[in-house]
N, C-alpha and C positions, 0 to 999 in steps of 0.2 A: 346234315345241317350243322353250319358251325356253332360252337358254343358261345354264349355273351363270353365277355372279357373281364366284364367289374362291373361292379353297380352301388354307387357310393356317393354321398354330397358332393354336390360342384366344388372342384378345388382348382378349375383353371378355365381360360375360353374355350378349351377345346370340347363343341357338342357332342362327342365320341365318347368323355371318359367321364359322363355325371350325372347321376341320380337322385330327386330329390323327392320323391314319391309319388310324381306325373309322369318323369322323364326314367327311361333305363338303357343301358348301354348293350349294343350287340354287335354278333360281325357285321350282319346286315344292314346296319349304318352306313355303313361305307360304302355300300353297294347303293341304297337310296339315294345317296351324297352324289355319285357318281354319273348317275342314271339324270338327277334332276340337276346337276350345276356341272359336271364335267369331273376329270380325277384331279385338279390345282383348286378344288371348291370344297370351301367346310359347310355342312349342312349348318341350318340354321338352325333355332329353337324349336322342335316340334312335342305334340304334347303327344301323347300316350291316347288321352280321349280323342282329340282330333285324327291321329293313325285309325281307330277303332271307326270311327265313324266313317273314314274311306273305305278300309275295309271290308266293311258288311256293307254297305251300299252296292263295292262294287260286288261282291259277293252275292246279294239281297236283288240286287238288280232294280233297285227304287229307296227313294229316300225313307217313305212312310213304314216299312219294313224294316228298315235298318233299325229308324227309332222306337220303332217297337221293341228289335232282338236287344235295344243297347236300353231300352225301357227309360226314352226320354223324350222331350216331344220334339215335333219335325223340326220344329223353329231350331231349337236348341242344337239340333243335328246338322241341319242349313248350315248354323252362323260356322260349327266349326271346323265345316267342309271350306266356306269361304276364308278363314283365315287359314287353314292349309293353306289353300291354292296362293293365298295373297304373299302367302311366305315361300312357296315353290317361285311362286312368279310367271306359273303356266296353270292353263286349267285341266282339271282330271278327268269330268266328264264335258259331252257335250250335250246340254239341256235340251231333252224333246220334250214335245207334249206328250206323249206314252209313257217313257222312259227313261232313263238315264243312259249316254253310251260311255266307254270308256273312251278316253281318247290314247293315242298312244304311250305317251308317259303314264297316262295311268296302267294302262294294261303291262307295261314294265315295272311299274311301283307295287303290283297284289304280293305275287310270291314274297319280294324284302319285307313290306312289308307286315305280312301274315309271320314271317318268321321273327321279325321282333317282337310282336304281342307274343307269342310261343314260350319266348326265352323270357323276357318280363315276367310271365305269370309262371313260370317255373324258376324262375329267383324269387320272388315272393314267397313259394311256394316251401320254396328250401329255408329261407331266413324265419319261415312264421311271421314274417308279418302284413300279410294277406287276410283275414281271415275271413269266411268264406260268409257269403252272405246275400241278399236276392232272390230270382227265382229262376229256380230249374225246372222247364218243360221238356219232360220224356216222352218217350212213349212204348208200351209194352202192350202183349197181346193178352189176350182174355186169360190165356194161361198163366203168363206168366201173372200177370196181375194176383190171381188165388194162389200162386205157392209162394211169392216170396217178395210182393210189395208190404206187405205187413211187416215182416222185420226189419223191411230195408227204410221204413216209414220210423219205425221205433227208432233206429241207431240214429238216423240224420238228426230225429229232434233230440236226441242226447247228447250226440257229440256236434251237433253242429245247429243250433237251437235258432239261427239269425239265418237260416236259409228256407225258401217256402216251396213245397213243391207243388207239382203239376202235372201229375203222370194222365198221358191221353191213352186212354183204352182204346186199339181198334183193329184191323188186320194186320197184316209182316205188308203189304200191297200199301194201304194206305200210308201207314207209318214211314215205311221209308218214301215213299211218296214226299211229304210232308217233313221230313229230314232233309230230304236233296233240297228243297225249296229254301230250309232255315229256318222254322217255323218249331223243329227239336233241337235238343244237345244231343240226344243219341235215344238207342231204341234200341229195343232186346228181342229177339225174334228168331225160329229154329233156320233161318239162313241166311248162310257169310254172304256180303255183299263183294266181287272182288274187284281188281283195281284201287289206281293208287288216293283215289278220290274218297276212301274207306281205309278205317282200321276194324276190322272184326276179331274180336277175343273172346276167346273160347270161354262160355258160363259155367255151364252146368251139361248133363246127360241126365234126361226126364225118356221114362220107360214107360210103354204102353200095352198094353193086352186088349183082346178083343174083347166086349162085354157085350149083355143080352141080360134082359129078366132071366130070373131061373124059371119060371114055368114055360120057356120057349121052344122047350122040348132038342136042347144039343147037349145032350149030355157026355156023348161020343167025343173023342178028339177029329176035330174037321180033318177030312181031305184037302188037296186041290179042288176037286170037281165040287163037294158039296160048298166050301166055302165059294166057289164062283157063284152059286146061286141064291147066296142069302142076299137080303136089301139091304147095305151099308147106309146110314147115313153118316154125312160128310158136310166139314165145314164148307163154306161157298169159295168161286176161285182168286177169292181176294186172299186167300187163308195159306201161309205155308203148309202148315199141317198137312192139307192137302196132297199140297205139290211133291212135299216130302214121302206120304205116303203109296202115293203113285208110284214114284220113282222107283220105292225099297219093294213095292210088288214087283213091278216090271222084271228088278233085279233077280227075285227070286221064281221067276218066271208063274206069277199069280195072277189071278182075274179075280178084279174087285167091282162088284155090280153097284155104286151108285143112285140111290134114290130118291135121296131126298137133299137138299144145300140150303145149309143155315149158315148166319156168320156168327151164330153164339155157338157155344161149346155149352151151355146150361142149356139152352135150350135143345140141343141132340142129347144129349144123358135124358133128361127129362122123357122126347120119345122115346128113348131105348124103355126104360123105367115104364112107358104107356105101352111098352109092347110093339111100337111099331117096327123096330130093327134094330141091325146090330150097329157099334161103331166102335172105333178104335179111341178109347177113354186112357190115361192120366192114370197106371195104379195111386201112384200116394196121391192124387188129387180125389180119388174118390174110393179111400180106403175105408171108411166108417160104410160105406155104401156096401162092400165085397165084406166085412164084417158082420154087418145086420143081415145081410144073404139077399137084398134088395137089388145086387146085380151080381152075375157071375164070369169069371174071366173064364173065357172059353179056351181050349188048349187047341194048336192049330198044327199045320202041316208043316211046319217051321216056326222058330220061336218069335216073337213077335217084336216088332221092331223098337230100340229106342235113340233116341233122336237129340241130337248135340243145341242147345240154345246158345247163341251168340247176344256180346255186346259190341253194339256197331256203330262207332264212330267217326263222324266226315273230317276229312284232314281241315289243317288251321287251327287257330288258336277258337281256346274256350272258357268258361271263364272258371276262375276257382272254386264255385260251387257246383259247376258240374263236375269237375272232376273229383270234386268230394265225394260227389253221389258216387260216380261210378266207382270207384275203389270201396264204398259201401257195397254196391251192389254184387262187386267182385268176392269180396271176402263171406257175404253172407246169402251165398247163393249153393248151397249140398245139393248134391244130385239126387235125384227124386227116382228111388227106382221101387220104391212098391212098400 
């Protein structure tokens, strides 16, 4: 993606080379300019908000969704969809009653201009004078939420005290669900999503041991065979965890017996705790637990798996308070191994 070029007070007519903290300059100008008036055509006046509001539209795939993501109300989103168009001098979509379609100019205008908001808000970004503020909707899983939304809760309201969050607790299935749609900035979850429609970076490595009450009578290191016959219980299959644990048996050529599917992770320790079975728990998530002797990691036929958590973020521009978050999230996320 090419780099902006400048970004500076208007100091000529040319819309290419001036910024005055609506407007910013990029390669991608030129490409918008090209696309919408021909290559002997200077783009016109366009705002930053007015880009942002085609943008997620066409991206949101409705008007009332955009101005939610851009958190302003539809009218206000309307008008400055209508004065794009009226300064392109074509329209971008075509108005159904369902939905909005892209019309061809528009579906050549997303990528330009998805790549100016990009370079904008990483000029901003670089100059300091952005600074970050609004609200960031996440979303993480039950897990990740107990090891490390707490510190990550702590640092944003220190160093970034004008940004408000909103982390949605729910599966790795729903959340990204619910990211593809627009509806997160990103979501933390133990699986990379691939494709170029995703960026997944690596978190953290969170480590698991088998657990059971200790009066459940395994005091042995399991086999193969006896470990097929115990009653695992297991997140539900909304749940990476799952998926992930599946696969790392398969791998190790094990049979994991399945009994019970919850989509809490408190609520499986819990029956483990009641005695009902075993499950693959979170050491540092439930280390006062394997301390107090309230639960025991059982020793098995291979060591027990641990599992890589990603930050997963949809291409396109975002705003600078999520990406405050994330670079929180990034720096203040230690590996969780026991």
């Amino acid at each position: 993606m090419p780099p902006a070029t400048a970004c500076r007070r208007r100091t000529s007519s040319s819309p290419a080379s001036w910024f005055d903290g609506r407007h910013c300059i990029s390669a991608a100008w030129s490409k918008i300019a090209i696309i919408s008036y021909g290559p002997s055509s200077k783009i016109r006046m366009i705002s930053l908000k007015q880009l942002e509001a085609f943008y997620w539209t066409a991206r949101l795939g409705g008007f009332a969704t955009a101005a939610e993501r851009l958190h302003i109300t539809q009218s206000t989103l309307s008008k400055r969809m209508a004065d794009l168009e009226a300064q392109l001098g074509a329209p971008l979509f075509d108005r159904t009653p369902y939905r909005p379609a892209l019309t061809e100019l528009g579906r050549a205008l997303v990528e330009p201009v998805g790549e100016v908001l990009s370079r904008c808000a990483d000029i901003l970004q670089m100059a300091g004078a952005d600074r970050p503020n609004g609200r960031v909707v996440f979303g993480v899983t039950e897990l990740v939420a107990g090891l490390w939304l707490a510190p990550w809760v702590t640092a944003m309201r220190r160093e970034h005290p004008d940004v408000v969050l909103e982390p949605i607790v729910d599966t790795t299935a729903q959340l990204t669900a619910r990211m593809r749609s627009g509806e997160l900035e990103f979501v933390v979850a133990p699986i990379p999503l691939p494709g170029p429609a995703h960026t997944s970076t690596r978190l953290a490595e969170v480590a698991f041991a088998l657990m059971a009450r200790p009066d459940h009578g395994l005091d042995a290191p399991l086999d193969a065979e006896r470990l097929a016959t115990l009653p695992v219980l297991a997140q539900s299959g909304d749940s990476g965890l799952t998926a992930m644990f599946d696969a790392w048996a398969l791998a190790q050529g094990l049979v994991l017996r399945h009994t019970v599917a919850s989509n809490s992770l408190v609520a499986i320790s819990e029956l483990v705790l009641a005695g009902v079975g075993v499950a693959f728990l979170p050491l540092a998530y439930y280390r006062e637990h394997l301390a107090a002797e309230r639960l025991v990691a059982l020793q098995g036929p291979v060591p027990w798996p641990r599992l890589t958590y990603y930050l997963i973020t949809p291409a396109g521009p975002g705003s600078p308070a999520a990406a405050a978050m994330r670079r929180v999230a990034l720096a203040r996320s230690p590996d969780a191994l026991g």
